[in-house]
N, C-alpha and C positions, 0 to 999 in steps of 0.2 A: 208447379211450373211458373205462375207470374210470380211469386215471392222471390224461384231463383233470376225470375229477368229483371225483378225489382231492386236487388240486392248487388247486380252485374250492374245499371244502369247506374247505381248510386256510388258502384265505386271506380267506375268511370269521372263520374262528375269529379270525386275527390281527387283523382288521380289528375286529372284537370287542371285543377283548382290545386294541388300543390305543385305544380309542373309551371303555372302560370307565375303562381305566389316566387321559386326562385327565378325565374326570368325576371324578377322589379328590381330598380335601382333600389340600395340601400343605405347606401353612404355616397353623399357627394363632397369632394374637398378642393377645398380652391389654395396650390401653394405658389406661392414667389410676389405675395403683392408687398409694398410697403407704405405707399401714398393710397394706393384704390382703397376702395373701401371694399370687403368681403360681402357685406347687404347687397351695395350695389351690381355687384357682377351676380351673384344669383338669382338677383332679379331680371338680368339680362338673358340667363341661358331657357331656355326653354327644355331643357333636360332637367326633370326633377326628379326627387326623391319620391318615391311609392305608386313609380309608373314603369311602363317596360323598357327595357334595356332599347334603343333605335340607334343604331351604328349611324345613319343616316342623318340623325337630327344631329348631333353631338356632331360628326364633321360640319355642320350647319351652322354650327354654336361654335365654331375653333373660326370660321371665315369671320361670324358677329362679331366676336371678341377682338379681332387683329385688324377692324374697321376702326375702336376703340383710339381715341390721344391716348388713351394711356399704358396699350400696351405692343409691343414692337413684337411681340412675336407669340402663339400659344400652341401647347402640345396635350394629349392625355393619355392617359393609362386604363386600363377595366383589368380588377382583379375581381374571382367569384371568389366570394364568403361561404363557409362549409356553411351548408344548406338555411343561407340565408341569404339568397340574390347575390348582388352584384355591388360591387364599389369603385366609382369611379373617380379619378385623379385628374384636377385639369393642373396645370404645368404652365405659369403664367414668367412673362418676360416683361418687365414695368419699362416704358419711359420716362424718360425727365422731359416735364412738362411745359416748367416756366423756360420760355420761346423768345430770344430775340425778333424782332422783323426788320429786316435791314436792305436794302432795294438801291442802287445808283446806276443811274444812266447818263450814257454820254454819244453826240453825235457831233457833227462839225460847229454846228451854231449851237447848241444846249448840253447843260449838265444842270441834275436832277439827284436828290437823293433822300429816302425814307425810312426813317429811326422808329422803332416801337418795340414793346415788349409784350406776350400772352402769355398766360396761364390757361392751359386746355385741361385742368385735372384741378380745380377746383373745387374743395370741401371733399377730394375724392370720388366725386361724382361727375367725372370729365365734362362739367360747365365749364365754359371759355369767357374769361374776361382780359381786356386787354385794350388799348388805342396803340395809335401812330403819329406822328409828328411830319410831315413831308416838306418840303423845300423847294419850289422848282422857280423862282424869282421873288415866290410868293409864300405866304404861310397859311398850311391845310395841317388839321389834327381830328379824328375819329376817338370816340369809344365805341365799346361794342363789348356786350354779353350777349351768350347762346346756352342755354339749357333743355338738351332737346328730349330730354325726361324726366323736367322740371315736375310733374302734375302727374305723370303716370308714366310705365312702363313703354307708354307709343306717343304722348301728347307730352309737349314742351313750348317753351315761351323763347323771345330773341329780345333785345332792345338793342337800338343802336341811334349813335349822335354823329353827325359829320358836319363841319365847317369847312368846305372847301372855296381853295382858292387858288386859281390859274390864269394865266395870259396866253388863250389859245386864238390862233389865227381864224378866223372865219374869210373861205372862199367864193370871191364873185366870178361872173365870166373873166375880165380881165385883171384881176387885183385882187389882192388879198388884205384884208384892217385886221389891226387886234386887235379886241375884247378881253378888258376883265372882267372872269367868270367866278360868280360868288356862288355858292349853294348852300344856306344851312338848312338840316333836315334833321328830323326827327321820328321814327321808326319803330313799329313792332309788328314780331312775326309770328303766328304759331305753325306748327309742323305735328303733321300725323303721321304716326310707319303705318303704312295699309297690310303690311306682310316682311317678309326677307326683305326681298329684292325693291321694293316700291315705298316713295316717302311722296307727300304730300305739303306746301307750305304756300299759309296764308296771309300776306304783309298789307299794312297802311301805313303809309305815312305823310303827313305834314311838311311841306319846303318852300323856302321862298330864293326865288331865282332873282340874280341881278347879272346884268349885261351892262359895262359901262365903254366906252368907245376909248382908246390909248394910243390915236395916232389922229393927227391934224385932217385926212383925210375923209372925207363922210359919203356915203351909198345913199340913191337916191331910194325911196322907199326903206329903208332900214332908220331906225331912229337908233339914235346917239347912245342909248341907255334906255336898260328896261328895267322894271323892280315889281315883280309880283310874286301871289301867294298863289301856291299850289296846293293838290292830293294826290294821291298816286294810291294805284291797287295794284298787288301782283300777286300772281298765282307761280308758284313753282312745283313742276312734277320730277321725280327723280326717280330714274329706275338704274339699278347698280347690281349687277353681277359681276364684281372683283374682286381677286381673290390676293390676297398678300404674302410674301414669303421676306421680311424686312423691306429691302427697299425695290423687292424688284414685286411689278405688278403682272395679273396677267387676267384676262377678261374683257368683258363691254360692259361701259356706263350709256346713261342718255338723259340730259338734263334740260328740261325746256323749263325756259321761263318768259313769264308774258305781263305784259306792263298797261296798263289804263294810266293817262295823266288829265288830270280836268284840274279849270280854273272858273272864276268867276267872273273875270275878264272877257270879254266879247270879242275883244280882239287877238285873245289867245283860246283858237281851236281846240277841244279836246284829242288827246293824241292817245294812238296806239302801238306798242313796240313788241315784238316777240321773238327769241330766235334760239336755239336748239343747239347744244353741243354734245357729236355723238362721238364718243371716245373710244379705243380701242388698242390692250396693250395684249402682246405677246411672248412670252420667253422664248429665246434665242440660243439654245445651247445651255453650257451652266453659268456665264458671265454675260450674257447679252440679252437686252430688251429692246422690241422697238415699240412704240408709240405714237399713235395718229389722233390726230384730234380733227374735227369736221364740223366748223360751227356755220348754219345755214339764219338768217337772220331779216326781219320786212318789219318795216315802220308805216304810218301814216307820211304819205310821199309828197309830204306839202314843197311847194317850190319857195325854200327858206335857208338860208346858211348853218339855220342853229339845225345842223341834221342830227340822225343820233346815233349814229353809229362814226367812230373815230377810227381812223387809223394812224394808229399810235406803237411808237415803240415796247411800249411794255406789256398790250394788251395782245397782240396777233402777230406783226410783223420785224423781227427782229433786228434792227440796225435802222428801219424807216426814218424814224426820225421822234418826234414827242408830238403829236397831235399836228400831225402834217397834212391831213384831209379828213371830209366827212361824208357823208354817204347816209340814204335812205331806206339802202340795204348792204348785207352784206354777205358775202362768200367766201370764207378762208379754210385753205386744207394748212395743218401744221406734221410732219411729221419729222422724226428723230429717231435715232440710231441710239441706243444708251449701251457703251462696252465697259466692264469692270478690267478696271488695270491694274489696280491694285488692291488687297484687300486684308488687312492683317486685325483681328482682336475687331475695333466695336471702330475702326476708321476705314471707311473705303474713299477711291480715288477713281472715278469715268469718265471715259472720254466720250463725248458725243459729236456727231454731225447729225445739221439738220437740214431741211429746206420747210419755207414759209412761203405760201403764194397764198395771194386773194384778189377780190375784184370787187368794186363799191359803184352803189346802184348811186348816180348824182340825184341830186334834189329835182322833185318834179318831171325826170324823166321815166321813160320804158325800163319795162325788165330788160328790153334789147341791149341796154345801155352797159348791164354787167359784159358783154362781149365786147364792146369796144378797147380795145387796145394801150387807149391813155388810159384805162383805169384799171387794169392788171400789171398789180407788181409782183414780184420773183425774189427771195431774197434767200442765201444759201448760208452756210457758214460754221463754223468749228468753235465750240465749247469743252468745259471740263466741269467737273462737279465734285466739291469734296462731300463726304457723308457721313455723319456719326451715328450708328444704329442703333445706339441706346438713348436717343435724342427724339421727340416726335416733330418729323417735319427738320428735321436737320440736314440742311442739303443745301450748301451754298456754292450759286452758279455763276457761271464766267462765260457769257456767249458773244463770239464777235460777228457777226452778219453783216453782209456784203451783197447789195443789188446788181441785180442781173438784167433787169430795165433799164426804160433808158431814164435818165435822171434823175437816178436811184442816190441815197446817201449810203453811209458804211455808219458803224460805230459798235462800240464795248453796250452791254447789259449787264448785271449784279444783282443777284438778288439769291432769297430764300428762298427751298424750295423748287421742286422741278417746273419748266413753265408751263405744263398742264400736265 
């Protein structure tokens, strides 16, 4: 009797044991790339060879791959092999990489405008290299590389270089001077993926600020010109549950990022900045997207001009104007309507409306002060977007916004790119 329960158990276990053996992936193939590199995408999927078939992972690994610059869209296959598991086919749609960047703004008093070019798929290991060239009276020009699995499968490196230079108004109670604003900086970030949905990234960088005064005019307690060296820490967490189907998105991100600035200077306080944009897109039928964006934002509320948070044409509020106030906090809802008008082969054409409203915390005052009335602006307005989908990031926009406040500007926006 135990022999035959011996003999029962054993071929239980085999029967197991070969039932489990064809449930394993046994070929994995990766087709349609031409610039990617075939190492690199396998190292990105977490579906491998000599592990069990997961329906679940593998749609996992179709959302990972289409987060990718360099690919605009991905599909797959599962064929079973006569008793030999499983073989699986991903079905890859590559992008073209190398990226114009190209930005102009215009309102009644200002026109602005920003030339650059990336590479987001370089050496086929979708590293970003690239600068820009900006124009706004003045002359500003960045590099910047990103490799964010430079080092390993979840840890990556950033460098980045920026010269900036602008003529922005800084506001008193009664009057307003302009300041030229100098910034050269110097920058490096590393970035951990903690899982799917969650990233992690750790910067420092080196900058020396200049303030120099451009109007005959002078503020009592404000000097004429400042010139120091700075450091800066920042922490960024990002959590992203989006899912892509070309150009249209649909899901929740949430990106907070939070700033330390120290100096050596005594008379330049250490500052802290932090603020959070929580996004949120939805498909709309088969041509319709809408998209909200929620950036909630608190600085160190020193009673000072140099606040940090702008309101500015090209950052939050469309038509405002180019760095028309500043604030020690900030509150902006962005939301937009995205409708496909047209759409034939690898060109589409949408129409959008939007509205922009926010509300800016002044220097040195109350949170009360986001309620106050002179500092909620409303700005509404009608854009179009053309889009090339075999392009990554190809999507040049045309928004005109128009204020709904009172003493509100209008003006045209241009740029690459949806504006968030």
């Amino acid at each position: 009797m135990k022999r035959i329960l011996t003999l029962f158990i054993l071929v239980v276990l085999v029967g197991t044991s070969l039932c489990a053996q064809s449930e394993l992936v046994k070929e994995l193939h990766i087709n349609g790339l031409n610039k990617t590199r075939i190492s690199f995408i396998k190292n990105r999927l977490k579906t491998k060879i000599e592990q069990p078939l997961d329906s679940t992972l593998i749609e996992n690994d179709l959302i990972r791959l289409k987060r990718l610059p360099s690919i605009s869209n991905a599909t797959y296959e599962v064929n079973q092999l006569e008793n030999k598991g499983y073989k699986i086919q991903f079905y890859l749609e590559e992008n073209h990489t190398l990226i114009p960047d190209i930005n102009y703004w215009t309102t009644i008093n200002t026109t602005a405008y920003k030339v650059g070019v990336y590479e987001y798929n370089l050496f086929g290991k979708n590293m970003t290299l690239g600068g820009f060239y900006q124009f706004n009276g003045h002359h500003t020009f960045a590099l910047n590389f990103n490799a964010p699995y430079l080092i390993s499968n979840k840890f990556g490196l950033g460098f980045n270089f920026l010269n900036w230079n602008s003529e922005e108004p800084l506001y008193f109670e009664n009057e307003s001077v302009n300041f030229l604003y100098q910034n050269r900086s110097y920058e490096v970030v590393g970035s951990y993926e903690l899982n799917f949905k969650n990233t992690v990234q750790l910067g420092l960088s080196f900058f020396n600020e200049k303030y120099v005064n451009q109007s005959a005019a002078t503020v009592p307690d404000i000097p004429n010109q400042l010139d120091v060296n700075k450091q800066l820490v920042k922490f960024i967490y990002t959590h992203q549950n989006l899912d892509y189907f070309y150009f249209y998105i649909s899901g929740f991100k949430s990106l907070f990022n939070g700033q330390l600035v120290t100096s050596k200077i005594k008379s330049q306080n250490d500052f802290l900045i932090a603020w959070n944009d929580f996004l949120y897109y939805k498909r709309i039928g088969l041509h319709g997207n809408w998209a909200q964006r929620l950036r909630l934002g608190l600085s160190t509320n020193n009673d000072s001009p140099f606040a940090a948070f702008a309101l500015d044409n090209n950052l939050n509020l469309r038509g405002v104007g180019n760095v028309v106030d500043r604030g020690t906090g900030s509150i902006v809802l962005n939301s937009e309507y995205r409708y496909t008008i047209f759409e034939k082969k690898s060109f589409v054409l949408q129409g959008n409306g939007f509205i922009d409203a926010g509300t800016w915390r002044k220097p040195g005052k109350s949170l009360k002060n986001f309620a106050d009335t002179e500092n909620i602006k409303i700005y509404t307005g009608l854009g179009i977007r053309m889009i090339h989908t075999k392009i990554f990031n190809a999507v040049f926009r045309i928004d005109y916004g128009y204020g709904l406040t009172k003493n509100s500007n209008q003006g045209f926006v241009f740029g690459i790119g949806q504006y968030f």
